[in-house]
N, C-alpha and C positions, 0 to 999 in steps of 0.2 A: 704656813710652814713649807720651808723648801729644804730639799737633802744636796748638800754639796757638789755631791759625784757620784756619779750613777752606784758607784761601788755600795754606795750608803742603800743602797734599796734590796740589796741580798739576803734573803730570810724573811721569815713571817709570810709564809704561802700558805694560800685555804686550806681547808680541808673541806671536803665536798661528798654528799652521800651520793654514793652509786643507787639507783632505783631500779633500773629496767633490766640488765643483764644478770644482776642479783634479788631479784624478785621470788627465787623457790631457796635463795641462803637465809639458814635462821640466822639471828643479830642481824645488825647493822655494819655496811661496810663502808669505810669510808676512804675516798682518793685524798692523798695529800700531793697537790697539784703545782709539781716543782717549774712548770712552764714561767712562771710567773716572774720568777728570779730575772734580771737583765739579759743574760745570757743565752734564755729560752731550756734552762737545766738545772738538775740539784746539784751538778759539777760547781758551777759557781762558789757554793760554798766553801767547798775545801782550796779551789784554788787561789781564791784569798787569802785561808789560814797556811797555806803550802809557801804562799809568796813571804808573807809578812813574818811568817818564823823566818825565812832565810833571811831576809832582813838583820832580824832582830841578832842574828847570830853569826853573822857575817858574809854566810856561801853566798849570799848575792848580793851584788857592788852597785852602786849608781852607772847607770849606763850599762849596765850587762845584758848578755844573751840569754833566755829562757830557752831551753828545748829539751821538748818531751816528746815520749811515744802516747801517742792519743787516737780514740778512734770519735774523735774530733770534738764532744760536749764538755771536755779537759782543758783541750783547747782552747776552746772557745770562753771560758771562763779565765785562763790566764792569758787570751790575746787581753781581753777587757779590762784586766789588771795591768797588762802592759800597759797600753795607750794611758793610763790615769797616769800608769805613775815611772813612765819614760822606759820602758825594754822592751825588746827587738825581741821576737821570736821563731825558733826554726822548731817545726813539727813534722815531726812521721807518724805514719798510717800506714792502714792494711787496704791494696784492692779493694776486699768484702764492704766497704764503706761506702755510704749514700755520697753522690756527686754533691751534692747538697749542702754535707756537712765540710766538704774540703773546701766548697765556693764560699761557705763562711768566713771558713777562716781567713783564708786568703784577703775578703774583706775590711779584714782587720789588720790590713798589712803584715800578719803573718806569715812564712815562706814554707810550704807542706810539698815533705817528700810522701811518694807513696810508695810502700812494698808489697812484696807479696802476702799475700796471706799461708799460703800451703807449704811452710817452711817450720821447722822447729824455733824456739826461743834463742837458743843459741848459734842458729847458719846468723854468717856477716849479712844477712839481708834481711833478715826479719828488722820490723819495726821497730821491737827493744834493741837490737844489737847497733841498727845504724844509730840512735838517738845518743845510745852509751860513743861511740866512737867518735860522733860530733862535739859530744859533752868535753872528750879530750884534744880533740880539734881549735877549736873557735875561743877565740882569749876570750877571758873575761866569761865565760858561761857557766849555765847553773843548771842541772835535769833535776826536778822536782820529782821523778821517779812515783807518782802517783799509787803502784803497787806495792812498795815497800816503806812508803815514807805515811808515818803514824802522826802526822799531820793532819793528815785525808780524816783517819776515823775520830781524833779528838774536834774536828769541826764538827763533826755529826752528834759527838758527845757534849758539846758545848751548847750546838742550835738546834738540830733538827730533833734531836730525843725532848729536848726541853716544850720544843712549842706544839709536839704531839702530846705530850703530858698534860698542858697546859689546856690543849682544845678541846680533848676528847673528856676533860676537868678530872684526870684519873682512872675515867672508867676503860681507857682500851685495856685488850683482852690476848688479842694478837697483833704482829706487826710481819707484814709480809712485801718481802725484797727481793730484786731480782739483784744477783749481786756478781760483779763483775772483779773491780780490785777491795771490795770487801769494805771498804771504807762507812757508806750508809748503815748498813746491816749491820758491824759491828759497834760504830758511835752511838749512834738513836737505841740500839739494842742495850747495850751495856748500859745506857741512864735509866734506859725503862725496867729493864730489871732489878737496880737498884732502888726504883721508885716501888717497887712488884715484883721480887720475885716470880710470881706464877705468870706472868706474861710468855705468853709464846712466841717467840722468833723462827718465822718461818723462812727458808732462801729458796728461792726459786732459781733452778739451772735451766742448761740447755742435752741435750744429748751430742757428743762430743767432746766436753768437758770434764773434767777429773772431780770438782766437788764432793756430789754426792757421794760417791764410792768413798771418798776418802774421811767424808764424816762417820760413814757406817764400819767402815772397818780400817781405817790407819794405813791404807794399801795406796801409794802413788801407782794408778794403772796406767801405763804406758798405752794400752790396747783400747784405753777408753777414748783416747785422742783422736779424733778426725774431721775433718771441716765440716764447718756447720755454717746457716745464713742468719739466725739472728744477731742482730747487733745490741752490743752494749753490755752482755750476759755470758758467765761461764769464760774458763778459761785453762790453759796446757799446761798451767803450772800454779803455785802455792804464794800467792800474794802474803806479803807481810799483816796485810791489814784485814785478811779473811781471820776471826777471830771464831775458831771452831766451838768452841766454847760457849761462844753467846747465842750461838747459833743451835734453834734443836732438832732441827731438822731439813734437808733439801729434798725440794719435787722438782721431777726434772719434765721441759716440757718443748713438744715438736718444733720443729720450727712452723710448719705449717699452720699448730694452731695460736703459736703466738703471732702470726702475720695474720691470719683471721681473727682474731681478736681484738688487735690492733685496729682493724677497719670499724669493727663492733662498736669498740667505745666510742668513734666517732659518730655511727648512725645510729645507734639507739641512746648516749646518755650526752650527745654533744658536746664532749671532749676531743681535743687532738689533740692527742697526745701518741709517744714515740712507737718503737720495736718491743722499747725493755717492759712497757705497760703492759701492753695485749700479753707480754710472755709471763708478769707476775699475776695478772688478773687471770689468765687462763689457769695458773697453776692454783688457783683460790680456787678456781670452780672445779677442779680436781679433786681437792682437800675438804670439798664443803660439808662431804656428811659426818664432817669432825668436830663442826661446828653446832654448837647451841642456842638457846632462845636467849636472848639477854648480852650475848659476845658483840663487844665493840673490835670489830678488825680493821686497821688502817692500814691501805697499801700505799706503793710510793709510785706515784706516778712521774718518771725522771724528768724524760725529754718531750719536745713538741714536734707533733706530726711535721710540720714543714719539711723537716730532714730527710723526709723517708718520699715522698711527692715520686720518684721514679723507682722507688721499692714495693714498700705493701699499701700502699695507696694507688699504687699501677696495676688495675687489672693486668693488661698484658704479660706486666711482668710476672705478675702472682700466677697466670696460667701456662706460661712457660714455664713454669717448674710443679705444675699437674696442682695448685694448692686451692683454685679456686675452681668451680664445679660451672656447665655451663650454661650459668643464670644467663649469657646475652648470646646473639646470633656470634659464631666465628667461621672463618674458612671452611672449615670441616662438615659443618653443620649445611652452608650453604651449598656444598657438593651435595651432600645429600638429599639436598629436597631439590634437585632436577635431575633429569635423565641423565645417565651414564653417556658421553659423549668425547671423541675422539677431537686431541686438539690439532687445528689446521695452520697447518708451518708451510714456509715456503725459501727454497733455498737462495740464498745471499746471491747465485752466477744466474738463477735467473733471469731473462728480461722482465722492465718496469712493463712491457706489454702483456706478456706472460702471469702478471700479476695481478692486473687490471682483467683479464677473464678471469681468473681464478675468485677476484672479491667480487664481481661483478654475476658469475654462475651458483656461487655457494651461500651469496645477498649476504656477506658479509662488511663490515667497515674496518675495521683492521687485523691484519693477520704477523704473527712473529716469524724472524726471519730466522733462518739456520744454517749453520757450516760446519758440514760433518758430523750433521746430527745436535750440534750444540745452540742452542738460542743465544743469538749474539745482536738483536735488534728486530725491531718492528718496522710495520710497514702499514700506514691509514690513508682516508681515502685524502684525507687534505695533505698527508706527504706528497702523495702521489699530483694532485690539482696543482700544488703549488711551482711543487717542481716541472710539470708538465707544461703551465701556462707560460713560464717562466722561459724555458728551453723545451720546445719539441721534439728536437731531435732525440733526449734523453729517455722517450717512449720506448726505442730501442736498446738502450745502454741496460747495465745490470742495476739488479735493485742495490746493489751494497751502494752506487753512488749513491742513493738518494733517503736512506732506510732512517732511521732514526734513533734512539738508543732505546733497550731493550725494553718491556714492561718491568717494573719492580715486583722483586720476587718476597713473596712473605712467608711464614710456615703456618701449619694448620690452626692454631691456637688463636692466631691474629684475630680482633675482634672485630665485630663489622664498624664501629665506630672508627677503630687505624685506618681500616681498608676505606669505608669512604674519603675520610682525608688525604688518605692516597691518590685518589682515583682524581684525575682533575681533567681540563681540556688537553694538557702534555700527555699525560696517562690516563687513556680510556678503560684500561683494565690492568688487572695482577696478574701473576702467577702465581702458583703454588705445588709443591711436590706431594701427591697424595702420601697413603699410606703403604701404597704399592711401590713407590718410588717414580708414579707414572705425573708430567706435568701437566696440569691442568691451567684452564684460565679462564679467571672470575671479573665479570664484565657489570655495571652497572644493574643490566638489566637481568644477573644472574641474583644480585641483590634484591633489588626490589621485589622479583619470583619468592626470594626465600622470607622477606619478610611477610608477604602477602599468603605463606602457605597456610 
């Protein structure tokens, strides 16, 4: 048996027991594991029921443009619908988005603008706003509007509610979402409660996001709005296809520990999987002491790790914003396990002779150069030999002719795994601004000291 076009393979993803993270939750919990889908998302789904309604009803013409606002898994399910079946697409996005997911797109011949994020719904520059004004722009195009277009939740009513019925042969208990334009959460919700009533629908937000507050009390809070880093989840405003109703509850939950969670399911249950997993499974482990012996819970695991590769799969990145603890050697760390020591600069108008005592008395090999107090370039012993061998007379002249360009400067959190990569035959050493604002600098052998402490 063979399937036509890739399209044919969308739906019908495992479901898969979590063991290790969920080892103290009573029942069983189980990922439904949307990686699977062509697209690497559970996007995929709707964006074929979003394309083939317009089809079916005219808004979209053979040969027509696709463009939507996506924070790129939307995307990436209606590039793939494109290419089968002949449309051109133009996509917006927000900043806050993995490089990762816009290099997808793009791969798909795609064309993605990118906006800001820290703008309301309605400034001409938000994501929604440019996608809506293309829409009026560009003949022949159709915005599939994924937040309002009930498309999105009857794909999830058609497939994804069915084949969680189907797997778990009736017995789930709860079904827990991270829910963004509401679409999953309220399709697969609305079948399984009519399979069951007593099934619980749980959403899982973000802080930043209007959701919760506005299931618990009816109240659009303006004051709840503020930028947040998880992706995929939570949102400024009231999607058509957030269906409060189906919904019986939202947990809202850190960004921090949905990006550590995120790391979780990959090293302890061998999953890679997205942002929006770590933020619904962290919000499970939240909720858990609500849970009992015998409950079948299924979460939806969306997207695949790939996408995130320079987000919550980046130490670095993860410690530049204080979220991961410091399990490896960094800057900071490696200041601290040697003596307090003063760095030795030498100004740019001095002579290359003058410089040559100076590494030559202090048994240094390279020292940073300065102009007016600012580090503008280095100065090592093979600058010095090469240029010296080369023209003698330059023994005399100033160092700025011969210096070289500065050391690279890192911040304290850099881990020692960046910094050796840094460090090469070009650059013998870093910088770094301590805590005091005073520059320091971290030399190979300032490493080796710290790992050896």
């Amino acid at each position: 048996m063979w399937y036509n076009n890739i399209l044919e393979t969308i739906g019908n993803t495992p479901l898969v027991k979590l063991n290790v993270i969920t080892r103290d939750v009573k029942g069983t919990v189980l990922a439904k594991i949307e990686t699977t889908n062509p697209g690497n998302s559970i996007k995929d789904r709707m964006a074929i029921k979003m394309v083939e309604d317009a089809e079916r009803d005219g808004r979209l013409k053979p040969g027509g443009t696709i463009i939507e606002g996506t924070s790129g898994n939307t995307g990436m399910g209606l590039a793939i619908v494109a290419v089968i079946k002949g449309y051109k697409c133009i996509f917006t996005t927000t900043d806050k988005q993995s490089k990762e997911k816009v290099d997808a797109l793009r791969a798909f011949g795609a064309e993605v603008i990118v906006c800001p994020t820290n703008v309301e719904p309605e400034d001409p520059r938000s994501y929604y706003s440019v996608s809506t004004r293309l829409e009026r722009e560009v003949p022949n195009s159709w915005k599939p509007n994924q937040y309002d277009n009930l498309s999105n939740t009857q794909a999830h009513y058609e497939q994804t509610g069915p084949e969680i019925w189907e797997q778990t042969e009736g017995r789930i208990t709860h079904l827990v979402v991270g829910v963004g334009t509401g679409g999953t959460i309220s399709g697969a919700g609305k079948y399984l409660k009519e399979k069951n009533p007593n099934i619980k629908v749980w959403g899982i937000d973000t802080y930043g996001s209007v959701f919760k507050k506005y299931k618990e009390t009816g109240e659009f809070d303006k004051n709840e709005i503020y930028p947040y880093i998880t992706e995929g989840i939570g949102e400024d405003f009231l999607p058509k296809n957030v269906d409060f109703d189906v919904i019986d509850r939202f947990e809202k939950v850190t960004d921090k520990d949905a990006a550590l969670m995120t790391r979780e399911i990959a090293r302890k249950e061998g999953i890679f999987a997205g942002n929006s997993a770590g933020s619904a499974l962290a919000g499970l482990m939240q909720l858990k002491n609500e849970l009992k012996d015998g409950d079948v819970v299924v979460i939806i695991f969306h997207d695949h790790g790939s996408r995130y590769m320079a987000k919550m799969y980046n130490e670095d990145w993860l410690r530049e914003r204080g979220f991961l603890a410091d399990e490896k050697l960094t800057a900071k760390l490696i200041l601290s396990r040697r003596e307090r020591q003063d760095i030795i600069t030498i100004d740019c108008e001095k002579s290359v002779l003058e410089a040559i005592n100076t590494i030559k008395s202090l048994n240094i090999s390279q020292i940073p150069v300065t102009q007016q107090g600012m580090i503008i370039g280095k100065l090592t012993e093979s600058d010095i030999l090469n240029s010296v061998l080369e023209n003698p007379a330059l023994k005399s002249g100033s160092i700025k002719e011969i210096m070289t360009a500065s050391f690279p400067f890192i911040d304290l959190n850099t881990s020692v795994d960046k910094i050796s990569s840094i460090i090469s035959k070009d650059n013998m050493a870093v910088l770094v601004e301590d805590e005091d604002g005073k520059i320091e600098i971290i030399t190979q052998y300032d490493i080796i000291n710290a790992i050896s402490a």
